[in-house]
C-alpha positions as CSV (number, residue, x, y, z in Angstrom):
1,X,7.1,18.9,0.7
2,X,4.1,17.9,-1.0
3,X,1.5,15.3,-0.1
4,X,2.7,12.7,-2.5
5,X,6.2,13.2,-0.8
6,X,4.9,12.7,2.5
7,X,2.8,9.8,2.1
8,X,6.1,7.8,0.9
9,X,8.5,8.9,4.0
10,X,5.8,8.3,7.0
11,X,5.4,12.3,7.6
12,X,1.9,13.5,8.6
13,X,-0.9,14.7,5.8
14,X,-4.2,15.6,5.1
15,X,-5.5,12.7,3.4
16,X,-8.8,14.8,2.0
17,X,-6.5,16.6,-0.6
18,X,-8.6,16.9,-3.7
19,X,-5.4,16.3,-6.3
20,X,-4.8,12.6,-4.1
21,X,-8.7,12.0,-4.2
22,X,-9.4,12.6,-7.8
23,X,-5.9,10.5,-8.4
24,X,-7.4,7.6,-6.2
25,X,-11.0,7.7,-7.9
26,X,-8.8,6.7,-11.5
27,X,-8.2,3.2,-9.1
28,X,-11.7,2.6,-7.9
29,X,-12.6,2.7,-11.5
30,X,-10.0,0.3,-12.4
31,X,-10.9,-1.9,-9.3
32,X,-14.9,-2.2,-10.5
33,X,-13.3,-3.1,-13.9
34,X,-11.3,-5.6,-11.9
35,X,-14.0,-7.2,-9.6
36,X,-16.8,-7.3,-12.3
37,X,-14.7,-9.7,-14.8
38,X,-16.3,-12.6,-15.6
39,X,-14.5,-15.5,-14.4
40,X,-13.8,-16.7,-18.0
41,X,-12.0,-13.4,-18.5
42,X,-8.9,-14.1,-16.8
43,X,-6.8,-12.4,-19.9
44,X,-8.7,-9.4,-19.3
45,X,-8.2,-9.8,-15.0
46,X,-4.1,-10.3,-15.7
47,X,-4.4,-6.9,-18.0
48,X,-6.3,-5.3,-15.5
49,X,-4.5,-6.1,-12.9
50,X,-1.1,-4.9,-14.2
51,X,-2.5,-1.6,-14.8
52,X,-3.7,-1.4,-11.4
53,X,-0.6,-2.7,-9.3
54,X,2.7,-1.3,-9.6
55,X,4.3,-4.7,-10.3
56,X,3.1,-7.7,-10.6
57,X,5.3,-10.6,-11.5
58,X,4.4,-13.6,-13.7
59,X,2.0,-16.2,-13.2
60,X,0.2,-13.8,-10.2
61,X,-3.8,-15.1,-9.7
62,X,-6.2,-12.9,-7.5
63,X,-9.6,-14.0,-6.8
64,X,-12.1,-10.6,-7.0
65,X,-13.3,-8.8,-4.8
66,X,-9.9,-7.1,-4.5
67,X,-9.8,-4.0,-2.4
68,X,-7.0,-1.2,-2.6
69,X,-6.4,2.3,-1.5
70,X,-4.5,3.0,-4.5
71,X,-3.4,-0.2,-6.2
72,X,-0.2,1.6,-7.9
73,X,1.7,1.2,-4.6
74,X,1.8,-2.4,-4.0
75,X,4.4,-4.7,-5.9
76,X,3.7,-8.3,-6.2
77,X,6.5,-11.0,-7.1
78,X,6.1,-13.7,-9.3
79,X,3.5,-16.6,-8.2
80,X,1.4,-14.8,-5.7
81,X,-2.0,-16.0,-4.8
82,X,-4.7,-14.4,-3.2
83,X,-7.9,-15.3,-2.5
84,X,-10.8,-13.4,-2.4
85,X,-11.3,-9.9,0.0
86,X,-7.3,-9.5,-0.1
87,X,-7.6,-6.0,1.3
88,X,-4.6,-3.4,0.4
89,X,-4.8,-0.3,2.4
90,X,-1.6,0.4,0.5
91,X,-1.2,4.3,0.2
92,X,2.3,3.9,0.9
93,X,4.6,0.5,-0.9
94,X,3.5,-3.1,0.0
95,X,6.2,-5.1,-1.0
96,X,4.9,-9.2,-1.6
97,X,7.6,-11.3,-2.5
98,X,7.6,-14.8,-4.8
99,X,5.2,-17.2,-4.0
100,X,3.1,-15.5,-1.1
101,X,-0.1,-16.9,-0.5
102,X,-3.7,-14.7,0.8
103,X,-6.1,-16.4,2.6
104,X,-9.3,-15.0,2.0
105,X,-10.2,-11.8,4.1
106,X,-6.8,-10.7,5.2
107,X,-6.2,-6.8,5.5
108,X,-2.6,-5.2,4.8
109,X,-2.6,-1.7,5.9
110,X,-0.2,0.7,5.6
111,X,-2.0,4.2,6.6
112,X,-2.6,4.8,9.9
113,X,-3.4,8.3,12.0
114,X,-2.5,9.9,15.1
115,X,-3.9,9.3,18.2
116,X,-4.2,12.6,19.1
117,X,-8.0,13.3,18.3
118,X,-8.0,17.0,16.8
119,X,-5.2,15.7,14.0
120,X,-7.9,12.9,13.4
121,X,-10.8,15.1,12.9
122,X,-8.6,17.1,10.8
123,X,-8.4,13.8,9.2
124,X,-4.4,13.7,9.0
125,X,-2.5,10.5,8.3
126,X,0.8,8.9,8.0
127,X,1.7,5.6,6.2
128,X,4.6,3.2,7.1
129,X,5.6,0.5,4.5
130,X,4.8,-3.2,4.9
131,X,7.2,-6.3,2.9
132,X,6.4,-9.6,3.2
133,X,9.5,-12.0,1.9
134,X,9.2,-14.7,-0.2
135,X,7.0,-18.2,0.0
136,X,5.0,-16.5,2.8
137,X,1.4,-18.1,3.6
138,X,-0.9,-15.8,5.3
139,X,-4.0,-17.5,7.3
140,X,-7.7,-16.3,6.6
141,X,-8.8,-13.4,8.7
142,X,-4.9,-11.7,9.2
143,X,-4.7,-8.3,9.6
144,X,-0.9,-7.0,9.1
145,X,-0.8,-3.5,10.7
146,X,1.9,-0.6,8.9
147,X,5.4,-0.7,8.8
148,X,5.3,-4.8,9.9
149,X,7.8,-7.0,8.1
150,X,6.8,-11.0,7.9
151,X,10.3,-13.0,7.2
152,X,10.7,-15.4,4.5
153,X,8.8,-19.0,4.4
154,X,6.6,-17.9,7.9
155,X,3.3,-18.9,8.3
156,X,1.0,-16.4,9.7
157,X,-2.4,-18.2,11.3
158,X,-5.5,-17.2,10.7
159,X,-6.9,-14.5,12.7
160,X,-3.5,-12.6,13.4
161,X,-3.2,-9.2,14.1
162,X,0.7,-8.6,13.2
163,X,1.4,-5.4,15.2
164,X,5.5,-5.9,14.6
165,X,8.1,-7.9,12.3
166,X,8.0,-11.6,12.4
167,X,10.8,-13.3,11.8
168,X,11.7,-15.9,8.5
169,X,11.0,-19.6,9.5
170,X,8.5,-19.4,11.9
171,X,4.7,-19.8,12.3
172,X,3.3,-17.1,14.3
173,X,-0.7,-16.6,15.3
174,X,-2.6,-14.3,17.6
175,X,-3.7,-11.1,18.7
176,X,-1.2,-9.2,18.5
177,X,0.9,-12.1,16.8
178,X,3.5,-14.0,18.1
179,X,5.9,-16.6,17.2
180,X,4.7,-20.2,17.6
181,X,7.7,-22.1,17.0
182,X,10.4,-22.7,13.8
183,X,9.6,-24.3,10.9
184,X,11.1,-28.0,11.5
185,X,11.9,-31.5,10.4
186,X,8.7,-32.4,11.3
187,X,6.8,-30.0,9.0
188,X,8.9,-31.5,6.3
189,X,7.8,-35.4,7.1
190,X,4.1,-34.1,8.0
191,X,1.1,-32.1,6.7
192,X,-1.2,-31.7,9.3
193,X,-2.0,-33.1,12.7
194,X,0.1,-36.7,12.2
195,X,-0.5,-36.7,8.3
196,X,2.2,-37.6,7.0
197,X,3.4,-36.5,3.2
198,X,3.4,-38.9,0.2
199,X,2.9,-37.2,-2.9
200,X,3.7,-40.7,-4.6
């Protein structure tokens, strides 16, 4: 099995292969490409940024710095926004459906290593995929841990540390994140804190 093989299926590796680091120096220099556009270039950010991601769907703004293991692992649906320091430790898939929206400063990681502290100096790793459903808002500050799935519509506060799934519906904050309460009637009649909605 080869180490391209095992970072997909969540099998231990040596993550100081010289074949995977020369192939992840080809996105660092795609990412400084990325980060040092002029913000009247945003043509030449949409272009860069499809040859950086695996997918990214239409109508997709990210706001530089953007950090990535390997960018070619993470898929982004149409409409996502992210703000800037969206950090993808993605050396396995991140999956981002429609309409997700970064805060600024929030980490999605899907590498992680063993506890066990001579496979760590040996500097071995697994990776665990992470999907996050559609219309999605994650707070400022999140941190979603590998292998999490966040359910459709959820909010996810700022600050979290998702250490497991959380379910569609729901807003969920904290470290490690849990689930507030369901999205409800009252979320649909009010904004924030007894402000009520009138687009009119």
């Amino acid at each position: 099995m080869t180490n391209q093989e095992r970072m997909k299926n969540g099998e231990l590796y040596f993550c100081n292969d010289e074949a995977l680091m020369r192939e992840q120096a080809m996105c660092l220099e795609k990412l400084y490409d990325f980060n040092h556009t002029r913000p009247g270039e945003s043509e030449r950010r949409s272009r860069l940024l499809g040859e950086l991601l695996a997918e990214v769907g239409e109508n997709c703004y990210v706001e530089p710095p953007l950090r990535a293991s390997w960018g070619r692992n993470t898929h982004f649906g149409n409409n996502v926004y992210a703000n800037f320091n969206l950090t993808l430790v993605d050396d396995t898939d991140i999956y981002v459906g429609d309409n997700v929206m970064f805060a600024p400063n929030v980490v999605v990681a899907t590498a992680a290593h063993p506890i066990e502290p001579e496979l760590r100096r040996k500097v071995a790793q697994f990776n665990l995929p992470v999907r996050i459903g559609a219309n999605v808002w994650i707070g400022a500050g999140a941190i979603l841990l590998p292998g999490v799935t966040i359910g459709e519509n959820t909010v996810v506060g700022a600050g979290s540390v998702v250490t497991r799934d959380i379910p569609a519906n729901v807003v969920a904050v904290g470290n490690p994140c849990r689930v507030l309460r369901e999205i409800n009637d009252a979320d649909r009649e009010f904004y924030a804190k007894g402000r009520r909605i009138n687009l009119r």
